[in-house]
N, C-alpha and C positions, 0 to 999 in steps of 0.2 A: 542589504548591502551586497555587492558584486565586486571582486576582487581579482585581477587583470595578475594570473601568474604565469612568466614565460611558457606560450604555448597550451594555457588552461585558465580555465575560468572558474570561479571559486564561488558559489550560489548559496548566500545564507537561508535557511526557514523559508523567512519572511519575501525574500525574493524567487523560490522556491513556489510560494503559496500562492505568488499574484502572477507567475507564469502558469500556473497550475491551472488558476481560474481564469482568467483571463485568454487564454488560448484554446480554453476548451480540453486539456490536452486528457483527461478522462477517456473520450472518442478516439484521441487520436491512438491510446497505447492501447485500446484494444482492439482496434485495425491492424494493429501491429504485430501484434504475437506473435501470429502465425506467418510472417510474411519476410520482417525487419528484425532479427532477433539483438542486435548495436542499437537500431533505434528503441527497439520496445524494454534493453536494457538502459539508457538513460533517461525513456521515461519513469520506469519504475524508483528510478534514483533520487527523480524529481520528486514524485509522488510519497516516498517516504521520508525525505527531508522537509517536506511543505506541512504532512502529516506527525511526523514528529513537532515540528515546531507551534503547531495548532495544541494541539495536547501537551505541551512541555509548558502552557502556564504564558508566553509570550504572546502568542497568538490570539491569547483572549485578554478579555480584563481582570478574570479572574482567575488563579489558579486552582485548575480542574482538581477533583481528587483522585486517588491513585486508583480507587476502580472506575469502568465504563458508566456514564450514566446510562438514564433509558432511552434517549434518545439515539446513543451510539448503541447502544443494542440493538435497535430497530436497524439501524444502515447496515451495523456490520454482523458477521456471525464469529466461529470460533472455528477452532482447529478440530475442535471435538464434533463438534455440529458440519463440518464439512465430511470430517473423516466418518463420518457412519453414513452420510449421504453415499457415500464411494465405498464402503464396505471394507474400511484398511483400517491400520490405527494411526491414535491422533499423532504419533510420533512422526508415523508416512507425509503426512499432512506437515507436520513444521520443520522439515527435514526438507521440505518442499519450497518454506519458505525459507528458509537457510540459505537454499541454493538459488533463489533468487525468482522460482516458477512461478510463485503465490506473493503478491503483493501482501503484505502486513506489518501492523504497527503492535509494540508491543504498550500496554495499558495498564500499568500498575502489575499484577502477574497476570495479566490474560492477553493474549493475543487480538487483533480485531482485525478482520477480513472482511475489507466492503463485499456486500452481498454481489453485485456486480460481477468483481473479479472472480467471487467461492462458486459463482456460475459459471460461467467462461471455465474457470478449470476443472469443474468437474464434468464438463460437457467435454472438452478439449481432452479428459483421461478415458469417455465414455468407449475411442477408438481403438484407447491404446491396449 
């Protein structure tokens, strides 16, 4: 459902997930990054409201449990498994996503970070 508020537009989950997939928009916000930082921030917005809503039980038919299964292990990594790739602590790393740098969704207590994104930004810190 989509909700029309003076001047804004209000994008639930499920509307969220079918712009998500449907546009491809994976591709498109990591063309972004580096270029469009207004765009590549209302993709990330899109992306964690589509993804929360997947994992919150609606999204599927059945209500996921509160940890990752093995499947979402495979796609995504952690805060912990990125920050030793980088050499910081895992703190660096969700401090990261706090601020908005690191796409992630949080999973019962674990964080998950598409493998994708945990590349892109540690490649993206390799300069800094």
């Amino acid at each position: 459902m989509t909700r029309f508020v003076q001047n804004a537009l209000i994008l639930d989950g499920r509307a969220a997930a079918m712009l998500w997939t449907r546009l491809n928009l994976h591709e498109q916000r990591i063309r972004a990054r580096d270029n469009d930082q207004a765009f590549y921030a209302l993709l990330v917005d899109i992306y964690r409201t589509a993804a929360e809503w997947h994992v919150s039980g609606a999204g599927s038919a059945t209500a996921p449990s509160a940890e990752p299964s093995e499947t979402e292990r495979q796609e995504h990594t952690t805060p912990e498994e990125v920050a030793e790739r980088m050499n910081v602590t895992a703190r660096t790393v969700r401090n990261a996503i706090a601020r908005g740098d690191l796409p992630a969704v949080k999973r019962g207590t674990v964080w998950l970070i598409n493998r994708t994104d945990a590349d892109a930004f540690v490649e993206s810190r390799k300069s800094i």
